[in-house]
TORKE-451188 format. One line per 2 residues: number of its first residue (from 1); for each residue x negated, y negated, z of N, C-alpha, C. Coordinates in steps of 0.05 Angstrom, whole numbers, plus 5000, padded with zeros to 4 digits. Last residue first. Layout:
BEGIN
NUM> X Y Z X Y Z X Y Z; ...
END
This chain:
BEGIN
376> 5843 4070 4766 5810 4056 4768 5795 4069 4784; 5883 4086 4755 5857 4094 4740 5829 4086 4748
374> 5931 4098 4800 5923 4085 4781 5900 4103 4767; 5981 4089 4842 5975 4110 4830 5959 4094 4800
372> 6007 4082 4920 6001 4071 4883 5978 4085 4874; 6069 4093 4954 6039 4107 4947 6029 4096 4910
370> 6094 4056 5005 6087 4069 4978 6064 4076 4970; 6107 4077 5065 6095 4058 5049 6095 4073 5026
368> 6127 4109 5107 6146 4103 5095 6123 4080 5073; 6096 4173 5115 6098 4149 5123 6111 4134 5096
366> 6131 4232 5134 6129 4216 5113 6129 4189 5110; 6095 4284 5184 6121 4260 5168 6104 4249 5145
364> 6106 4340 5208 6093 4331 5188 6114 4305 5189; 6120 4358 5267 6095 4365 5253 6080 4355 5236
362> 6136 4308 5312 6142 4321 5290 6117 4330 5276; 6124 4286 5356 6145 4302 5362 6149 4317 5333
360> 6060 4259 5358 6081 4264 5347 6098 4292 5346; 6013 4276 5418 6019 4276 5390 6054 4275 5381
358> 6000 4228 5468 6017 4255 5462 6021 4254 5436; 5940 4202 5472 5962 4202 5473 5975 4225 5465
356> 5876 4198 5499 5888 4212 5485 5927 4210 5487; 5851 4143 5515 5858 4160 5528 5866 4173 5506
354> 5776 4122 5485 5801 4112 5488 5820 4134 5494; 5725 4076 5493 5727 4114 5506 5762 4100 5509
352> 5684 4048 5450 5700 4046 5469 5716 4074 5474; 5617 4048 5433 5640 4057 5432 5657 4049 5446
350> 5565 4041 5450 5580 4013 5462 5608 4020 5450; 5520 4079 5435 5517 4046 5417 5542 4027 5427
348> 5541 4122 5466 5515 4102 5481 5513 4080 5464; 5589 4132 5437 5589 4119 5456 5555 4107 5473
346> 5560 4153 5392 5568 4134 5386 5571 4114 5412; 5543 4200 5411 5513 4178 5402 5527 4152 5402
344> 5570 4224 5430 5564 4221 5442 5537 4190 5440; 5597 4238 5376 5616 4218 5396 5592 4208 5411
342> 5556 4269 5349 5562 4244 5335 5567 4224 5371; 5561 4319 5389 5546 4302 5387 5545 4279 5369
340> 5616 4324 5374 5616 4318 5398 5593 4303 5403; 5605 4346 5315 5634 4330 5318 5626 4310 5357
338> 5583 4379 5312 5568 4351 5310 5590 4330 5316; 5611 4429 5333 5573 4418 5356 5574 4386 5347
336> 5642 4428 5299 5650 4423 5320 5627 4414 5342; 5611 4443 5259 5627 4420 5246 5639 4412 5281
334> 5584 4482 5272 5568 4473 5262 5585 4443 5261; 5617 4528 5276 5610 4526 5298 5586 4495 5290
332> 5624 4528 5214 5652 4521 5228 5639 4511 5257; 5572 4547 5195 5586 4515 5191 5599 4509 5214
330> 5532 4586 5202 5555 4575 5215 5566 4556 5221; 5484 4554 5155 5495 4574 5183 5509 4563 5189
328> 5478 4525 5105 5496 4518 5132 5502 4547 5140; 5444 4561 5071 5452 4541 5074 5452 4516 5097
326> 5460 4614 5087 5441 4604 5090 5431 4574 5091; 5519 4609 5067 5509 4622 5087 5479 4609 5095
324> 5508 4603 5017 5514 4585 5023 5514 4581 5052; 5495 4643 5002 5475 4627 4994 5481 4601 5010
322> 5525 4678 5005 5507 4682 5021 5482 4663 5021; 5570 4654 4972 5578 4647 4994 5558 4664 5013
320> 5551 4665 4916 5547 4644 4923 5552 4641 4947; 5545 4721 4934 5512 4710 4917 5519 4683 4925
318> 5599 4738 4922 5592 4747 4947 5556 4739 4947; 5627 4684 4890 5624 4708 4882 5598 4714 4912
316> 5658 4633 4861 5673 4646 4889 5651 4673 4888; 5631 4575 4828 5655 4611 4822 5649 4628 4853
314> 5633 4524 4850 5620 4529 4845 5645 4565 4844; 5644 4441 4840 5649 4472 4844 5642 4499 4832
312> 5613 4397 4882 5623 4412 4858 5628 4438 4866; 5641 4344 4929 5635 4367 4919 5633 4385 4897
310> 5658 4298 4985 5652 4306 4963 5640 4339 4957; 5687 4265 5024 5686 4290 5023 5677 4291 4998
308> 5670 4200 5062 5671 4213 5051 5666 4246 5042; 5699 4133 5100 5680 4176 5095 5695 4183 5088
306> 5685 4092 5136 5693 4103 5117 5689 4129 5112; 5715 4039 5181 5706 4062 5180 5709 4066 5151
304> 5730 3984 5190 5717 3989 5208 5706 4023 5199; 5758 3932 5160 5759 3966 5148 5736 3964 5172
302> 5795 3881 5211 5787 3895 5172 5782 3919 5178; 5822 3879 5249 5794 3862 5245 5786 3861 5227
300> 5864 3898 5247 5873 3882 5248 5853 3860 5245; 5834 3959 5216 5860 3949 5243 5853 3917 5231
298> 5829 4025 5179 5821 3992 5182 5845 3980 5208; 5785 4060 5141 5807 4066 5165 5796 4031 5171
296> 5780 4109 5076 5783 4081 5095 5799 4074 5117; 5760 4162 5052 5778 4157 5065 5773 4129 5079
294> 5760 4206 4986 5755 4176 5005 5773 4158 5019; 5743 4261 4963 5766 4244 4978 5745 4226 4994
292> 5729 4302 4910 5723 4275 4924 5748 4268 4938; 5698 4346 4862 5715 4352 4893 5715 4317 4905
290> 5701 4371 4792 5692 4371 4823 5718 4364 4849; 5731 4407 4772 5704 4415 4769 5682 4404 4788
288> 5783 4395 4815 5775 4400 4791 5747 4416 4781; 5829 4376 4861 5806 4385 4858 5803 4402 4838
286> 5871 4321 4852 5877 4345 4846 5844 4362 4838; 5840 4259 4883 5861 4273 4863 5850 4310 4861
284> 5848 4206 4924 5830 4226 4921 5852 4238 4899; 5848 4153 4971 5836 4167 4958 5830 4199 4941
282> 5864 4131 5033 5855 4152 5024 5863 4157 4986; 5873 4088 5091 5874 4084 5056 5856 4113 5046
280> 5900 4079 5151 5889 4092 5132 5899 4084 5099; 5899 4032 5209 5911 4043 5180 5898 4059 5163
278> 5920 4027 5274 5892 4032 5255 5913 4042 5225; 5917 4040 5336 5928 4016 5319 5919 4010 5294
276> 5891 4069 5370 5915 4090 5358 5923 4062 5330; 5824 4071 5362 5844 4062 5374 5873 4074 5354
274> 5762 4117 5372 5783 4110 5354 5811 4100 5362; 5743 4151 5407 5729 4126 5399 5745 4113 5379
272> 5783 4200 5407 5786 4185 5431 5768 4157 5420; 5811 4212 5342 5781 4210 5352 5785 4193 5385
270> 5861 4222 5333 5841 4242 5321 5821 4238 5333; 5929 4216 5340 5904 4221 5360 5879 4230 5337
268> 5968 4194 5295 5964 4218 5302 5938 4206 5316; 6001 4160 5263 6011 4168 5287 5994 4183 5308
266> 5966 4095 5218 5962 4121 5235 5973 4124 5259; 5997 4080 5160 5992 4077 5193 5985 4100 5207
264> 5976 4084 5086 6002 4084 5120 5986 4081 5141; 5965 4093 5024 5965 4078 5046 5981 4083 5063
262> 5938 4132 4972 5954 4131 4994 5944 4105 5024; 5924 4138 4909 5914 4122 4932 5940 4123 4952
260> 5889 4194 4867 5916 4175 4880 5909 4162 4904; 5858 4189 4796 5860 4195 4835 5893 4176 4844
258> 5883 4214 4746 5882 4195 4752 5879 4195 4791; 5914 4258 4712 5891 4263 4723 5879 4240 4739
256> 5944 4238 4668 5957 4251 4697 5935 4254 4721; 5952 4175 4644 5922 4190 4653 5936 4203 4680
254> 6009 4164 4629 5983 4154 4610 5954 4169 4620; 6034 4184 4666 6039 4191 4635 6012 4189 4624
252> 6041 4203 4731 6023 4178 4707 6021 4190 4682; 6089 4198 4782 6082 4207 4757 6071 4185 4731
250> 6064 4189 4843 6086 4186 4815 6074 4202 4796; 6069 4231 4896 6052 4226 4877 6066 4219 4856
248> 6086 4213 4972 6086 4228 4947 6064 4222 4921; 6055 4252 5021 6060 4237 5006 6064 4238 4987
246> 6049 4273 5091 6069 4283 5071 6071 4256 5051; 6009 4292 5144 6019 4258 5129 6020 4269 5094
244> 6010 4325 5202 6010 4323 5174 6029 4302 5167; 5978 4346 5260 6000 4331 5252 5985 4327 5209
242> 5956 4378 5325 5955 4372 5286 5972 4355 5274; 5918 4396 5380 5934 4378 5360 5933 4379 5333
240> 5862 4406 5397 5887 4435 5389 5904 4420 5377; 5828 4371 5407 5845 4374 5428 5865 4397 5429
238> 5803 4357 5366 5786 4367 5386 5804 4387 5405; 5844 4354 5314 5842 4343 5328 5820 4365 5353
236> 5871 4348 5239 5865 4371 5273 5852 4342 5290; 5917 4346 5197 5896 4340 5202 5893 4337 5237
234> 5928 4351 5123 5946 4363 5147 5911 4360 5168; 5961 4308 5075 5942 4316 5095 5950 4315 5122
232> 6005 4342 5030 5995 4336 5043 5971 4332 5066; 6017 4304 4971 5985 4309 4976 6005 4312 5007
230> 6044 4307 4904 6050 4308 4928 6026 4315 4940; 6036 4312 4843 6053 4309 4848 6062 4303 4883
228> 6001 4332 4792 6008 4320 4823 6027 4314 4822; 6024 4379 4737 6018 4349 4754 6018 4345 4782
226> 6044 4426 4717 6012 4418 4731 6005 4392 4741; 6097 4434 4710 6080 4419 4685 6053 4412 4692
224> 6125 4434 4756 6113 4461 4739 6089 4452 4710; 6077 4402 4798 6101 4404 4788 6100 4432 4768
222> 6031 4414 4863 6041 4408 4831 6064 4414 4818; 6001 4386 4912 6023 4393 4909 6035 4390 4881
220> 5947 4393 4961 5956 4397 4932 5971 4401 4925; 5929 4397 5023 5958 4408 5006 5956 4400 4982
218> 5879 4402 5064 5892 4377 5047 5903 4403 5022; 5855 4386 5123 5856 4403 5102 5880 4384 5083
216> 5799 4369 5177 5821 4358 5153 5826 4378 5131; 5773 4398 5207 5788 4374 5212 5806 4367 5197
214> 5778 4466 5229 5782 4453 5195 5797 4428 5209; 5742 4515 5253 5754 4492 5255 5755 4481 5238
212> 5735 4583 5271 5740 4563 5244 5745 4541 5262; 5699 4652 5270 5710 4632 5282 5706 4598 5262
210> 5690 4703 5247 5714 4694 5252 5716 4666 5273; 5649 4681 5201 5639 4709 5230 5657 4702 5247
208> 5675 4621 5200 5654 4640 5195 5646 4657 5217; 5733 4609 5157 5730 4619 5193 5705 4636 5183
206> 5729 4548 5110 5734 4580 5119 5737 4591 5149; 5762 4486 5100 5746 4501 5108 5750 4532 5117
204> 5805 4465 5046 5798 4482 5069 5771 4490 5080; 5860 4457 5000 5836 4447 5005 5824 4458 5038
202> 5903 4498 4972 5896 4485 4998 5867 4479 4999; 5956 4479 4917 5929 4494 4915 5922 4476 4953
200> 6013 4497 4889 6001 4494 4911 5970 4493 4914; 6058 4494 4844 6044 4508 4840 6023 4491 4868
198> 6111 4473 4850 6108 4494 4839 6080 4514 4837; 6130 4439 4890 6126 4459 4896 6120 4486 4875
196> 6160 4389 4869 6120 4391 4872 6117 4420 4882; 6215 4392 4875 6194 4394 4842 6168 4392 4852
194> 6221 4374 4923 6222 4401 4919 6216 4407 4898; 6218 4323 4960 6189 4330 4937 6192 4360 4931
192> 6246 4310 5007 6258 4300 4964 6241 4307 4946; 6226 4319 5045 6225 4301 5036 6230 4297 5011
190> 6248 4374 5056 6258 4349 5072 6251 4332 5060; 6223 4402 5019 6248 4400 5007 6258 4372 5029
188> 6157 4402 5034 6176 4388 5008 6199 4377 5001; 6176 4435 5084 6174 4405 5092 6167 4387 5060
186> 6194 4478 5050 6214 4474 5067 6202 4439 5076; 6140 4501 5016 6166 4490 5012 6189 4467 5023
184> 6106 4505 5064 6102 4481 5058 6134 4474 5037; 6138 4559 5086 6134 4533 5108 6126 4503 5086
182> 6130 4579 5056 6159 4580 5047 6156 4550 5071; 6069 4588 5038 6095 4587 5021 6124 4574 5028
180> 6051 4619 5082 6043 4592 5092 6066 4578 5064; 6077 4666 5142 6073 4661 5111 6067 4627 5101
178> 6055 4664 5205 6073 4666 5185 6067 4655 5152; 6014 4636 5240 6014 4661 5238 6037 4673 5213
176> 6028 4593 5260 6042 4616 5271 6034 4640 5261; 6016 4544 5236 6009 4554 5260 6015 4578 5274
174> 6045 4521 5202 6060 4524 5229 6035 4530 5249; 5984 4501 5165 6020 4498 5164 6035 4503 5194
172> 5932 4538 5186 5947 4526 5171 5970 4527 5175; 5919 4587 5222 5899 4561 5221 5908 4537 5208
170> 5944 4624 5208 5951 4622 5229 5936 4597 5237; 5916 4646 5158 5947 4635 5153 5951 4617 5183
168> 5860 4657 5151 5872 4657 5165 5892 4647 5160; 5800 4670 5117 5827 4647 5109 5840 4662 5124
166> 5726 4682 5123 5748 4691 5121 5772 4662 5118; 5663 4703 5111 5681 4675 5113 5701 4690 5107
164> 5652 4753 5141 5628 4734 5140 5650 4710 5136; 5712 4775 5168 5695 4782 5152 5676 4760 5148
162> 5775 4807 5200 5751 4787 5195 5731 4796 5174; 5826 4778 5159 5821 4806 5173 5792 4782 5178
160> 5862 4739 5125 5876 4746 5149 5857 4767 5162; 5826 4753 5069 5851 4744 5080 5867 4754 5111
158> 5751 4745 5061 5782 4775 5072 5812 4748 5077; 5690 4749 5027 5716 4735 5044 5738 4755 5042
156> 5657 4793 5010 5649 4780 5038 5674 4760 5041; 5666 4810 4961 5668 4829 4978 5669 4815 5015
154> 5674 4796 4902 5669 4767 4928 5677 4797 4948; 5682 4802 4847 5652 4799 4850 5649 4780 4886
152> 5739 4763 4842 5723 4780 4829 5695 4782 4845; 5778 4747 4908 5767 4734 4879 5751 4765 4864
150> 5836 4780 4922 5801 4779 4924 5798 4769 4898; 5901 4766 4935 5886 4770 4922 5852 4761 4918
148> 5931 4733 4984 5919 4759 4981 5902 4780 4957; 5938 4692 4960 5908 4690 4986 5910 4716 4990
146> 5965 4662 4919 5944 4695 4916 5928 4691 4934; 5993 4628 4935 6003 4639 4921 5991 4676 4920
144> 5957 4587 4945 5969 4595 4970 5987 4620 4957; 5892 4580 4922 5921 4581 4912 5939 4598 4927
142> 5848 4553 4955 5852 4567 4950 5893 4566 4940; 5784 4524 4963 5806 4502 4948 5828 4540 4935
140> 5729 4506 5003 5752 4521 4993 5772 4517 4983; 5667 4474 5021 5702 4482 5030 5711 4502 5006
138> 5609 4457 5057 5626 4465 5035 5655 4480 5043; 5562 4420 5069 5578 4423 5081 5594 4439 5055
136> 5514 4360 5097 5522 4385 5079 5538 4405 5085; 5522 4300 5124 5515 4323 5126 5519 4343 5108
134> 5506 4233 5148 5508 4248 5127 5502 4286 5136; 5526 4171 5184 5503 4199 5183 5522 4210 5156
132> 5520 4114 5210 5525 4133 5189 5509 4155 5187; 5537 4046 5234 5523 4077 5240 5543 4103 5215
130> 5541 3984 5266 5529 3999 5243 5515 4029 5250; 5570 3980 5323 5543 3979 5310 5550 3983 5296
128> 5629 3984 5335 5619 3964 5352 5583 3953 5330; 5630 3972 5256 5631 3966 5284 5644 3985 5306
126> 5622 4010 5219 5622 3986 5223 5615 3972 5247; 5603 4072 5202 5617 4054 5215 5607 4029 5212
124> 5613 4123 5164 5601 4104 5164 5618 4080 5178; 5600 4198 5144 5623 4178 5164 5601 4152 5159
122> 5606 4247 5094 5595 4231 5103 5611 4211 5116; 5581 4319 5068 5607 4293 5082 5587 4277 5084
120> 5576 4354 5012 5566 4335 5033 5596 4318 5053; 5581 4412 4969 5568 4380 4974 5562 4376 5002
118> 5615 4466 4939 5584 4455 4959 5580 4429 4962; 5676 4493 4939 5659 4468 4936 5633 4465 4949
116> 5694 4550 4901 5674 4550 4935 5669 4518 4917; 5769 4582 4898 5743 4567 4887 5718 4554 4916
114> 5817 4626 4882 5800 4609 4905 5765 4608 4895; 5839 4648 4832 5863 4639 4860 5842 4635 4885
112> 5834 4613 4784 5815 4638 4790 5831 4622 4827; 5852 4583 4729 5860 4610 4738 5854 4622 4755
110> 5818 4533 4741 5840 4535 4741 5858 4569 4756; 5767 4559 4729 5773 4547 4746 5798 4551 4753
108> 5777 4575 4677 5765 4590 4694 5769 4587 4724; 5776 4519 4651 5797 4537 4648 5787 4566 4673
106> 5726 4498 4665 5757 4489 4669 5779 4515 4668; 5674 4542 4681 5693 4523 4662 5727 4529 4674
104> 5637 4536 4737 5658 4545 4718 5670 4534 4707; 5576 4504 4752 5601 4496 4752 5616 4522 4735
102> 5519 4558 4767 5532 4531 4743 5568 4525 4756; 5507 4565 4832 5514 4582 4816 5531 4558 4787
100> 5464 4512 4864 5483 4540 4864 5489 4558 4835; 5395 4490 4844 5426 4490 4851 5439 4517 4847
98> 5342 4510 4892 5358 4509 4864 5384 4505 4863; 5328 4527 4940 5324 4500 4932 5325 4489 4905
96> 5343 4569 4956 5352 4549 4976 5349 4524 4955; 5331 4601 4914 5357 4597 4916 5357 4575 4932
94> 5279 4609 4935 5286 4594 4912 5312 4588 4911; 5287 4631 4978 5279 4610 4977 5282 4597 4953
92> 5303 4684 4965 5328 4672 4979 5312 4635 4981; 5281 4696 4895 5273 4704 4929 5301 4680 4938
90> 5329 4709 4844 5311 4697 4861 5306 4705 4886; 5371 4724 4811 5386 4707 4832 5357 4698 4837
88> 5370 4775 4778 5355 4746 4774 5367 4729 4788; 5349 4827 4813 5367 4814 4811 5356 4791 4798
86> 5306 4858 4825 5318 4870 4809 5341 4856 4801; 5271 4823 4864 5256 4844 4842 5281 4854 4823
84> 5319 4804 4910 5293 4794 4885 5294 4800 4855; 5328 4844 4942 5341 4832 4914 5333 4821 4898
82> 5306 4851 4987 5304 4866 4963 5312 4861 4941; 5326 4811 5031 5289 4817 5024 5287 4832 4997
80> 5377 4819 5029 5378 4797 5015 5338 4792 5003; 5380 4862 5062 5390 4875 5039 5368 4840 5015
78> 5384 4835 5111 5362 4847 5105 5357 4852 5080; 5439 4826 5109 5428 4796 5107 5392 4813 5099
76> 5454 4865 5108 5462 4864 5090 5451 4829 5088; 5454 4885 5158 5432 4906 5132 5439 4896 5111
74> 5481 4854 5194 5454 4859 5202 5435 4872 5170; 5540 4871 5167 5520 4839 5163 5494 4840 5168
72> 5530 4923 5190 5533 4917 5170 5531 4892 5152; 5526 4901 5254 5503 4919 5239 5514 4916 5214
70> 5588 4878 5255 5560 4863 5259 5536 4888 5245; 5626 4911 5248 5614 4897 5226 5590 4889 5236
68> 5649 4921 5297 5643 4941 5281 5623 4932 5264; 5650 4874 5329 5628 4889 5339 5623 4912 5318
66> 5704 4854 5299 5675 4836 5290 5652 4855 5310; 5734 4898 5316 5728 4892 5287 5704 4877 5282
64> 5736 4884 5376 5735 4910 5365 5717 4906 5324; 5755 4839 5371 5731 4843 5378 5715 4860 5367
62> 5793 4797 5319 5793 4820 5348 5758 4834 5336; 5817 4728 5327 5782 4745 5321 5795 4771 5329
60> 5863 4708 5313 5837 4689 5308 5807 4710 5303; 5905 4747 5280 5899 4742 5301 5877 4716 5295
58> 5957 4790 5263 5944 4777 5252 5932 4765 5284; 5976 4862 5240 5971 4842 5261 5954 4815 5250
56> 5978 4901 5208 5987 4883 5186 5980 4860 5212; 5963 4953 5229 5991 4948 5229 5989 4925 5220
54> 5910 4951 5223 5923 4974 5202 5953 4961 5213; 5903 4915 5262 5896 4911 5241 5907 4916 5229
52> 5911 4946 5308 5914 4929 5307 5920 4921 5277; 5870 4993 5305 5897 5002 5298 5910 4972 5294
50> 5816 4962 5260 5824 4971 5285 5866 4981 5283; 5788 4994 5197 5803 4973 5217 5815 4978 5246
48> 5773 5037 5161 5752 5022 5191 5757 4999 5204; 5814 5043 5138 5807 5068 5159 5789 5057 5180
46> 5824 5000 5104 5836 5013 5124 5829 5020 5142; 5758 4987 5069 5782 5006 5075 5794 5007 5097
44> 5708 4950 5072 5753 4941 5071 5770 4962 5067; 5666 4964 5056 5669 4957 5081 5695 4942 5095
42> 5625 4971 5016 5650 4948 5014 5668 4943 5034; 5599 5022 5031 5593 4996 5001 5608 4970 5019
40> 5582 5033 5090 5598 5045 5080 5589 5017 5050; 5553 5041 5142 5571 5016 5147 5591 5017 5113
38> 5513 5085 5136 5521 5081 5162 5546 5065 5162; 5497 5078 5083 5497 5102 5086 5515 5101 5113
36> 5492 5024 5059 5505 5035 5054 5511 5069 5064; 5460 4995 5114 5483 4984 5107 5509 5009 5086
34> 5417 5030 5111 5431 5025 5130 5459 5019 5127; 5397 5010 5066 5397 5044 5067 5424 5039 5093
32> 5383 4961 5070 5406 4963 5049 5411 4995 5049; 5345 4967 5115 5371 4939 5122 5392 4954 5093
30> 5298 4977 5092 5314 4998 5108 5342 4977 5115; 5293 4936 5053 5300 4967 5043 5320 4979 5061
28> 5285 4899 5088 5300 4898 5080 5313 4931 5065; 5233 4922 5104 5253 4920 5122 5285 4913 5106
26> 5197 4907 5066 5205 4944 5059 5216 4936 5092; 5206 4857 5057 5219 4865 5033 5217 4901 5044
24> 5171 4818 5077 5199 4832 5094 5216 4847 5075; 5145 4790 5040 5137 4795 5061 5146 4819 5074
22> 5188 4770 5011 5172 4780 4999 5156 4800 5017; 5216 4734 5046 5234 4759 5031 5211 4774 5021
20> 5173 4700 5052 5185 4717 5071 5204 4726 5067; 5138 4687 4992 5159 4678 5014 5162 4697 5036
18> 5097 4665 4951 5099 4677 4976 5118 4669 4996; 5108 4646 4889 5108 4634 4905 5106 4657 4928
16> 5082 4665 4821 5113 4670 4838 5102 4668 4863; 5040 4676 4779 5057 4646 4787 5081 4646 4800
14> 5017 4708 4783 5040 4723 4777 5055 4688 4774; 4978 4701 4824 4963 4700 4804 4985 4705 4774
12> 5008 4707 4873 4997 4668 4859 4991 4672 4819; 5010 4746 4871 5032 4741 4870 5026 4711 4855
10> 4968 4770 4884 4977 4783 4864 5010 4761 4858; 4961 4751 4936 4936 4745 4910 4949 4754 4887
8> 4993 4777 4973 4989 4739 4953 4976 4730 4936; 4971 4824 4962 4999 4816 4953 5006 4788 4946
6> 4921 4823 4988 4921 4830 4967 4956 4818 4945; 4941 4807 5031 4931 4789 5029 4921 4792 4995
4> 4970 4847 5059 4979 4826 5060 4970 4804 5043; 4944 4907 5018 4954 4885 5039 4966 4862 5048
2> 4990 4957 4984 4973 4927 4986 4983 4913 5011; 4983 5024 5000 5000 5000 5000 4982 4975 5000
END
């Protein structure tokens, strides 16, 4: 066997870089012997669900299930030392520092019942200081229609069960755990928007290694003719709170495709550093090849906040969401750490620490301002 030192020599001389997949490559072997001989290919039959499970149960985590899997994530993040040599994906470093997998064409897009966004957020204040941070970050844009249907080539997300990134029903809409279809219907039909229900798509963060927090998710609401038609944003809170702001979308002949601008008042608690007396202006249209919402938050002094969601999109396949894995480890536990450490930074710059009020008696409303609809 070549040494350590024989192998970089052979490798420079190969113009292919020394990584630690390279290194770790006859552990990974035993990581992909493991995985398939002990933990099984694909690891979604039935049979290795808990009885729980096999009865259709839905839940946030059961134990039982995520202690089965763990060694099978264990030989299958190992698995990632071997791939290299026989895959043209790349050592896992190159991957880090190449873009994802090409955009999918439109049409591809369209048809394919859940898509992976990669970009960035970003918050930017005004006052009490000047302060902005930036982070990396990626979501999900899934057709509420086929969340039980597996994208192609995607073995690692599960509907409702656990798995590396998973979509929970019980994280969205009621909350209950119930079908997420007939619930967004039904707060359509209260608001006169029962033609936007034809075709749904949910903007989202996943639950990684079953655990999720999704601040903001966002409803896509299309006519049968594919138009916007209705946005709602459905939007969390530290506290377990949710509340959803139900709007409509005219109809633009001349450019359907056109972002929409929503203005109203804010009912809902989201940030204790944040006063309840505040307006939102949001931004954004029907996620495409890419991904953008921009959000402005303003009181009586002017616009005091902004941030932004951006993203392209990238085909759903079990290469891009280990890549992405690597990426952002454990986003979800990732979005809630910064969420507290931001506050904390904010309040030593002179934040003001404001009480939490009782959320709205109603799940979703419909702020009464109009919604304008342009090109620019």
């Amino acid at each position: 066997m070549d040494s350590r030192n024989d192998l970089e020599a052979k490798r420079v001389r190969q113009g292919r870089p020394v990584t630690p997949s390279t290194l770790f490559r006859p552990f990974g072997c035993m990581g992909l012997l493991y995985r398939f001989v002990f933990c099984g290919v694909s690891g979604r039959d039935a049979s290795s669900l808990s009885p729980a499970r096999q009865r259709g149960q839905t839940g946030s985590m059961d134990v039982a299930d995520a202690i089965r899997h763990v060694p099978g994530y264990v030989g299958l993040l190992c698995t990632s030392a071997i791939l290299p040599p026989y895959f043209p994906c790349g050592d896992i470093s190159e991957a880090m520092t190449r873009p994802d997998t090409p955009p999918v064409p439109k049409s591809a897009a369209v048809a394919a019942p859940a898509s992976l966004y990669v970009g960035e957020v970003m918050h930017r204040r005004s006052r009490p200081k000047a302060y902005e941070f930036v982070y990396r970050i990626f979501n999900m844009v899934l057709d509420i229609d086929r969340l039980a249907e597996p994208p192609a080539r995607c073995r690692l997300f599960s509907h409702n069960r656990f798995n590396l990134f998973s979509f929970h029903d019980r994280d969205h809409g009621p909350r209950d755990g119930s079908a997420l279809r007939p619930w967004i219907e039904e707060q359509l039909a209260a608001a006169g928007l029962r033609h936007a229900g034809a075709d749904i798509r949910l903007l989202c963060m996943p639950r990684v290694l079953g655990y999720g927090f999704d601040p903001l998710s966002i409803w896509y609401c299309h006519d049968a003719g594919g138009e916007l038609r209705a946005v709602l944003y459905q939007v969390k809170n530290t506290f377990g709170d949710q509340h959803g702001y139900l709007l409509p979308v005219g109809s633009n002949n001349e450019n359907p495709t056109a972002p929409s601008d929503h203005e109203f008042d804010k009912i809902f608690h989201v940030s204790p550093l944040i006063a309840m007396d505040a307006r939102y202006r949001i931004r954004t249209s029907s996620p495409d090849e890419t991904l953008a919402v921009l959000i402005r938050e303003s009181d009586d002094e002017g616009e005091f906040l902004v941030a932004t969601l951006t993203g392209d999109r990238r085909a759903m396949t079990d290469g891009a969401l280990i890549r992405q894995f690597l990426r952002v480890p454990f986003m979800s536990l990732k979005v809630i750490v910064t969420i507290h450490w931001q506050a904390i930074r904010l309040i030593l710059r002179g934040a003001k620490y404001t009480k939490r009020p009782e959320p709205p008696a109603e799940g979703v409303s419909m702020p009464p301002q109009p919604m304008r609809k342009d090109a620019a």
